[in-house]
RODO-2510 file (C-alpha; in nm, 4 decimals, decimal comma):
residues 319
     n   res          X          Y          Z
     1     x    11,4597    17,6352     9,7279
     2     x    11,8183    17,6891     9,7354
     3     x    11,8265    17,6921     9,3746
     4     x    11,5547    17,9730     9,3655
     5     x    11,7195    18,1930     9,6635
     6     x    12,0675    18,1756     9,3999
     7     x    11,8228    18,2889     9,0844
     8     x    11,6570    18,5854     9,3203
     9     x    12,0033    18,6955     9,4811
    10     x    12,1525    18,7178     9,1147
    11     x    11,8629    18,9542     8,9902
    12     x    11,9697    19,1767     9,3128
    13     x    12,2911    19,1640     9,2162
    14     x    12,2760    19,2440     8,8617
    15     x    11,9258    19,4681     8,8225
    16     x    12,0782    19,7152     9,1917
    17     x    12,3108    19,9387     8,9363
    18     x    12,0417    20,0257     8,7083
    19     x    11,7714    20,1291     8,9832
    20     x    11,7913    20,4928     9,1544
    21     x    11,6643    20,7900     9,1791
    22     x    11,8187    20,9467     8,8526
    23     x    11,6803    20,7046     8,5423
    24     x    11,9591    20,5747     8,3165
    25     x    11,9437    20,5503     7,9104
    26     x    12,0809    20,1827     7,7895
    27     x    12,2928    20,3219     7,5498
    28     x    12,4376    20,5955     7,7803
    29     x    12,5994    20,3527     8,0164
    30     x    12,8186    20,2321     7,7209
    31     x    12,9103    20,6204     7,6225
    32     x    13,2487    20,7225     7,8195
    33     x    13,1057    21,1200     7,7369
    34     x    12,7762    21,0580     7,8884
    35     x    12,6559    21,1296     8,2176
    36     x    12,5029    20,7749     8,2092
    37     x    12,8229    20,6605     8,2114
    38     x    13,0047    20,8058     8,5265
    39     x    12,7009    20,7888     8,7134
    40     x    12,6423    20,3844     8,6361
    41     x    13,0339    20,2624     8,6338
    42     x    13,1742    20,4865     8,9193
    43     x    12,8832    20,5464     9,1334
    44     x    12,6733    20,2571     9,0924
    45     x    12,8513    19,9682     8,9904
    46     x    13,0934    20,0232     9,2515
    47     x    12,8976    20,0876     9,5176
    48     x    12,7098    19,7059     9,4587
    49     x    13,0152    19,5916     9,4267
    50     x    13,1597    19,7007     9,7482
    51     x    12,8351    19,6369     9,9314
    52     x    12,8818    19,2866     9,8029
    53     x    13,1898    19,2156     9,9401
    54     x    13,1457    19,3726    10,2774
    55     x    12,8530    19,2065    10,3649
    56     x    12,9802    18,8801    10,2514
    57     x    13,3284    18,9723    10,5010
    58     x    13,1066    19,0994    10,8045
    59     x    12,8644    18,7378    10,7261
    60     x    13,1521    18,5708    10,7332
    61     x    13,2773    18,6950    11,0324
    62     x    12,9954    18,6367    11,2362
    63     x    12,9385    18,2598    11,1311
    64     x    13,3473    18,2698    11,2632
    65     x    13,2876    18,4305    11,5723
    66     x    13,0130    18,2402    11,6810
    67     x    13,2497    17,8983    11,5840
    68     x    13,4951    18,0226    11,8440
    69     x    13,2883    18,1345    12,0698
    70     x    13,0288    17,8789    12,1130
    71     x    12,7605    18,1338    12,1088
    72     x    12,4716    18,2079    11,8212
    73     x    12,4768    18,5866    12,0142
    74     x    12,8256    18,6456    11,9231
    75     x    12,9223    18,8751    11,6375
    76     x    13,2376    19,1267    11,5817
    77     x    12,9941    19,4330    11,6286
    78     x    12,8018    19,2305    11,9678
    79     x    13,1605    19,1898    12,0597
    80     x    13,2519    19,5852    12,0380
    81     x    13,4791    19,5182    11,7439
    82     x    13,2994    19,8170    11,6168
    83     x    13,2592    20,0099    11,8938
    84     x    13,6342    19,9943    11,9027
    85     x    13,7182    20,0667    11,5357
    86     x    13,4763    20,3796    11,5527
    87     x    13,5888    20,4931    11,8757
    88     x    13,9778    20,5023    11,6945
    89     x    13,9107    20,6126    11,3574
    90     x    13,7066    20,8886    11,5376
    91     x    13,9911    20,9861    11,7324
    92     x    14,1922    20,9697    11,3749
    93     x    13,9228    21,2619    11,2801
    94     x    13,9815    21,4754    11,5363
    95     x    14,3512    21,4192    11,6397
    96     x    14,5244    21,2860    11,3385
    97     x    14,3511    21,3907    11,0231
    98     x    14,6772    21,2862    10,8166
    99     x    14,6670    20,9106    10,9334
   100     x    14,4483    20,6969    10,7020
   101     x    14,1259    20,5863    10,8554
   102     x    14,1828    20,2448    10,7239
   103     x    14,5330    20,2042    10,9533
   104     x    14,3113    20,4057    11,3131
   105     x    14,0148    20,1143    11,1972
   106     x    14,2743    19,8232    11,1651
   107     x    14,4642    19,9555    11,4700
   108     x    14,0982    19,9835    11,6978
   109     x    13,9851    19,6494    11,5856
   110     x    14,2860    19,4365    11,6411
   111     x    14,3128    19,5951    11,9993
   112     x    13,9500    19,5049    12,1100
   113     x    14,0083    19,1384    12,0154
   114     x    14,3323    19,1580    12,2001
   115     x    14,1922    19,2730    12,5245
   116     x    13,8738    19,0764    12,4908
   117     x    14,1158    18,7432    12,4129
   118     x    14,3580    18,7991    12,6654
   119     x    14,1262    18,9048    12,9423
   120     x    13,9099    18,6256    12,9130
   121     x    14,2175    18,3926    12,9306
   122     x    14,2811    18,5521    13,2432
   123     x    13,9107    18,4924    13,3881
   124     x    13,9058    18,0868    13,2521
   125     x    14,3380    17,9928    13,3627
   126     x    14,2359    17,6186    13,3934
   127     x    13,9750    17,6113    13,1008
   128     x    14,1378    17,5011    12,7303
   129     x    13,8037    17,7088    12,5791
   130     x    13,7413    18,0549    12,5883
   131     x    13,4503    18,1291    12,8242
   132     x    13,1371    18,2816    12,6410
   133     x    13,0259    18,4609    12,8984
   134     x    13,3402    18,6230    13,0069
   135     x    13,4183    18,7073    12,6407
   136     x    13,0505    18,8400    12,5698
   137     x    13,0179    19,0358    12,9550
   138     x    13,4183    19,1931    12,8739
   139     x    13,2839    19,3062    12,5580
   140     x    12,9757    19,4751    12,6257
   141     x    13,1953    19,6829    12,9351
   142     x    13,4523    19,7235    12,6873
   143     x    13,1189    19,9083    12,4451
   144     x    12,9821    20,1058    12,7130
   145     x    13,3823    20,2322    12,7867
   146     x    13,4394    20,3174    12,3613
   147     x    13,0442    20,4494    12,3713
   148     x    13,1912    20,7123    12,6594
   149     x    13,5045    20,7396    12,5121
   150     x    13,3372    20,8219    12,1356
   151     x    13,1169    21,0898    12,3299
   152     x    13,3834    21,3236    12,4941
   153     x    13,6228    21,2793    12,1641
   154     x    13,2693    21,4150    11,9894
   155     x    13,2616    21,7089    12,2203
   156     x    13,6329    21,7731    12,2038
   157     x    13,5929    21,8303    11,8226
   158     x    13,4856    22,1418    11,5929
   159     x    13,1438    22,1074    11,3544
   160     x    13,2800    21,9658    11,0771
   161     x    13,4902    21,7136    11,2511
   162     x    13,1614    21,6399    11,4830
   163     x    12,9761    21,5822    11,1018
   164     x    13,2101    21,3487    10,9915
   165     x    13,2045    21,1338    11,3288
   166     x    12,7918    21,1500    11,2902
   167     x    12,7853    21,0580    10,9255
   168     x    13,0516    20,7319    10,9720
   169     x    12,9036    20,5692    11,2680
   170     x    12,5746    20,5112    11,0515
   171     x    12,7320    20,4185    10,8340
   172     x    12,7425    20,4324    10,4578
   173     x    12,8748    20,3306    10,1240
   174     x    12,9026    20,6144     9,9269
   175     x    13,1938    20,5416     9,6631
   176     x    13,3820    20,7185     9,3817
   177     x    13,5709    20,4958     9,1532
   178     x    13,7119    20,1418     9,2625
   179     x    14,0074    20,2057     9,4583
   180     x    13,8121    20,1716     9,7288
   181     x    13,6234    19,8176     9,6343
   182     x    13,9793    19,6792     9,5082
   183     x    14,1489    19,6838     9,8656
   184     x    13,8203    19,5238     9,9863
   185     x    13,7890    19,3112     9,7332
   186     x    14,1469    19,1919     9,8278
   187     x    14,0591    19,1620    10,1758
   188     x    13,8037    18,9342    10,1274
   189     x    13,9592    18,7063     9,9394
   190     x    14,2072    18,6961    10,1461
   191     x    13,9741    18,6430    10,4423
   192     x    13,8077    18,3876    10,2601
   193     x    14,0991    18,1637    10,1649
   194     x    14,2446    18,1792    10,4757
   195     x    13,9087    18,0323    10,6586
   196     x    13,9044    17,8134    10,3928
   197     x    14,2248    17,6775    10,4421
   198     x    14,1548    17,5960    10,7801
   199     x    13,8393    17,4457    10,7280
   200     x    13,9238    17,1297    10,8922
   201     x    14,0767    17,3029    11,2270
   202     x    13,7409    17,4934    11,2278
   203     x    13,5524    17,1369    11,2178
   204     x    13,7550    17,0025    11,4840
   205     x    13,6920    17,3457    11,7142
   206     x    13,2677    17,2645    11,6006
   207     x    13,3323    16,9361    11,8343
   208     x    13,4457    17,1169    12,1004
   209     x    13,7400    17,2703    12,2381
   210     x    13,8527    16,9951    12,4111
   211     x    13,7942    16,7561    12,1588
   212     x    13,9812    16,9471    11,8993
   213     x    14,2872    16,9769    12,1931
   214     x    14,2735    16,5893    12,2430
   215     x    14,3242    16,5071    11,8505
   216     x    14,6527    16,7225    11,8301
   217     x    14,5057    17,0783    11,7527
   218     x    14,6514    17,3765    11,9056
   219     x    14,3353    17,5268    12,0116
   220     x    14,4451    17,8759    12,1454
   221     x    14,6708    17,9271    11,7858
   222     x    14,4190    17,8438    11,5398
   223     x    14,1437    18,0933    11,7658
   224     x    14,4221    18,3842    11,8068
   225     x    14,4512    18,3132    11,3834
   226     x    14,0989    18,3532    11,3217
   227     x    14,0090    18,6303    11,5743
   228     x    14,2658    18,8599    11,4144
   229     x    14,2110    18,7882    11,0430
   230     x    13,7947    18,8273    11,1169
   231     x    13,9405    19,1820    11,3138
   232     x    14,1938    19,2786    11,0467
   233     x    13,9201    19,2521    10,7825
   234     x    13,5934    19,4057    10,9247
   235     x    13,8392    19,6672    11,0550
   236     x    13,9375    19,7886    10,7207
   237     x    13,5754    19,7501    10,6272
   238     x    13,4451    19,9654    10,8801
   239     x    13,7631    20,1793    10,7973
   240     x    13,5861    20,2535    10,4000
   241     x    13,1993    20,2073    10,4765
   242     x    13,1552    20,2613    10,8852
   243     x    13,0121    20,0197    11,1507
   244     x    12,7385    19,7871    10,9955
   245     x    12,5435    19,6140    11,2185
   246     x    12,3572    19,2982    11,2728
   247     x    12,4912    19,1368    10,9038
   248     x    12,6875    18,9007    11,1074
   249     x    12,3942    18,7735    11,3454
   250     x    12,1174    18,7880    11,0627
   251     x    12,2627    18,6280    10,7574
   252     x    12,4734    18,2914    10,9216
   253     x    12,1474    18,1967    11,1290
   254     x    11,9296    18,2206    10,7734
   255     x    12,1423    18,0059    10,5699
   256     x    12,1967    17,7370    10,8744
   257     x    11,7739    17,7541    10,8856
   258     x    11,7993    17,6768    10,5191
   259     x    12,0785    17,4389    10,4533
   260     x    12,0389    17,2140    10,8038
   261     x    12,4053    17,1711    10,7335
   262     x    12,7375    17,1806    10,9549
   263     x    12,8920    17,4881    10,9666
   264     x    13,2120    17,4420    10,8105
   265     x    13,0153    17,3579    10,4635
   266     x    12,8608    17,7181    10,4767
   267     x    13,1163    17,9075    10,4558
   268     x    13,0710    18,0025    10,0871
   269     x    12,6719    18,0498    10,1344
   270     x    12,6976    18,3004    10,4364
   271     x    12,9399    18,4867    10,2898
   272     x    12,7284    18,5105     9,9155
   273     x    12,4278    18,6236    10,0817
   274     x    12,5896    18,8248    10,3181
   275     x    12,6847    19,0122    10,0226
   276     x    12,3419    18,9900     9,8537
   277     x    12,1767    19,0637    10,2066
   278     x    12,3438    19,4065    10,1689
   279     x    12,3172    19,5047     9,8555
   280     x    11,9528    19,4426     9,8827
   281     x    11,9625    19,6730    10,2087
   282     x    12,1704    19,9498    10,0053
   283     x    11,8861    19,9661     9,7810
   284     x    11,6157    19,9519     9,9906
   285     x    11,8516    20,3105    10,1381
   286     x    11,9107    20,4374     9,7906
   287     x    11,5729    20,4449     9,6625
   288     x    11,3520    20,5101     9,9706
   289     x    11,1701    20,8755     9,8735
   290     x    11,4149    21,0928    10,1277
   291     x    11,5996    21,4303    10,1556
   292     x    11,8925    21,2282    10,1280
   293     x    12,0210    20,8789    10,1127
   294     x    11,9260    20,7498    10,4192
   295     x    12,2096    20,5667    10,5949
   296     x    12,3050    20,1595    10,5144
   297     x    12,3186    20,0926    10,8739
   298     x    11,9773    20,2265    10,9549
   299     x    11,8400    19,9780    10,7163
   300     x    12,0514    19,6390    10,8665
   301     x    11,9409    19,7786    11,2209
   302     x    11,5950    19,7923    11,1332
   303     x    11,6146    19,4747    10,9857
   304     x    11,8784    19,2881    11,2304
   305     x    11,7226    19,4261    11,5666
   306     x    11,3947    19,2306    11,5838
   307     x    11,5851    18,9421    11,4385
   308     x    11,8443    18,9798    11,7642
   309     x    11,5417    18,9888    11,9555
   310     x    11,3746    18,6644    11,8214
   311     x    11,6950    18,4993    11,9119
   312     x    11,7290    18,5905    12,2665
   313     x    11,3642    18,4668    12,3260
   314     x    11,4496    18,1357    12,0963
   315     x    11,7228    18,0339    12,3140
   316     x    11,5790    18,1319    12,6247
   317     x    11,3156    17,8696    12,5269
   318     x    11,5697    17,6011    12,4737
   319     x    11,6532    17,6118    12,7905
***
């Protein structure tokens, strides 16, 4: 099974650059002169590539979130992590068109998981764990606030600035060239090595909190760690490609369905089909008979919100 999921997800992977709209000739794609070959290396190839390694940082980032958290619900967009990061780079749009969208994204995300962190501290003084409840209640007031917030920056802007704001909070990931996938490609390995590294704090916080406190591990410094390198990195996604939701729910629940395994040991499966989750998605957007390309985060919301759903009534039945 797992075997045959890794043989699909590699035909995704390598077949996605060839298939589109506009047919491409074998021999073109090898031919710097031909339009073949722009459209296939710089359009196409980086597009799956960046798709790849977003999805795999935003899978990745769920599975984290709900480690800390102690909650299947919990996810960086759930959380308003992307609420946040949209609400700022928005404001970046309008207000400060010469910052870089990636620094007003970084800058958003990192000061959602601050508030949400620090306030739930506040709301749990005598508790070594971070309340759930708190965390997840502070973050959907702290999405309604950005949702209001996102609205009168909207009307406070002109019609191209108002187009811009539309077009990045569904999302997409149009490309030109790799610049673009190199400083996510960076990020994610960083991202990845870093969780890595850790992987035996994160067992220890799988126990529990108090657990992991009791056998010598400094509970609120290895959380504060991971909450800002998950914010860091889906901020400077969301910075290129806009808020993607639901990756981080879907694609950690599927693999622990599949591998029956501890989480610690799927940290390299969640984030591979996270990747391949998206890039599947992207092509479903790229090749669906429309005006235009119809937006990537369309397509992971009309896959991700039933799937949210299922959840909800799943653990309201474990109960």
């Amino acid at each position: 099974m797992k075997l045959f999921l890794y043989l699909i997800s590699f035909i995704i992977l390598v077949s996605a650059p060839f298939l589109g709209e506009i047919a491409l000739s074998l021999e073109g794609i090898f031919d710097s002169s031909s339009t073949s070959f722009t459209i296939f290396w710089d359009l196409r190839v980086s597009r799956v590539v960046l798709a790849f390694f977003v999805g795999g940082i935003l899978a990745l980032g769920g599975l984290i979130f709900q480690i800390i958290f102690k909650n299947e619900l919990i996810t960086p967009y759930t959380l308003g992590i992307a609420s946040g990061t949209t609400l700022f780079t928005a404001i970046s749009i309008v207000f400060f068109p010469f910052m870089y969208m990636t620094i007003s994204s970084v800058f958003g995300s990192i000061v959602t998981i601050l508030i949400l962190y620090f306030i739930s501290k506040q709301i749990n003084k005598n508790s070594i764990a971070v309340s759930t409840n708190s965390i997840l209640l502070v973050g959907i007031a702290l999405s309604y606030f950005y949702s209001s917030a996102l609205m009168l920056v909207f009307y406070m802007s002109n019609l191209q600035e108002n187009y811009s704001i539309v077009r990045f909070t569904l999302g997409s990931l149009d490309t030109v060239g790799f610049n673009s996938v190199l400083v996510v490609m960076i990020v994610s390995i960083v991202f990845y090595t870093i969780v890595y590294l850790n992987k035996q704090k994160i067992k220890l916080l799988l126990l529990s909190n108090d657990t992991a406190f009791l056998k010598g591990l400094n509970v609120h410094k290895i959380n504060l760690l991971l909450l800002v390198i998950v914010s860091l990195s889906v901020g400077v996604c969301i910075s290129f490609v806009g808020p993607i939701g639901f990756i981080g729910l879907v694609i950690p629940h599927i693999i622990k369905l599949i591998y029956k395994q501890s989480a610690d040991k799927l940290f390299f499966p969640v984030f591979f089909f996270g990747g391949i989750f998206l890039v599947f998605s992207d092509l479903i957007s790229r090749n669906l008979n429309t005006d235009s390309s119809l937006p990537i985060g369309v397509v992971t919301a009309f896959i991700g919100a039933p799937f949210f759903v299922y959840l909800l009534v799943r653990r309201r039945n474990k109960i």
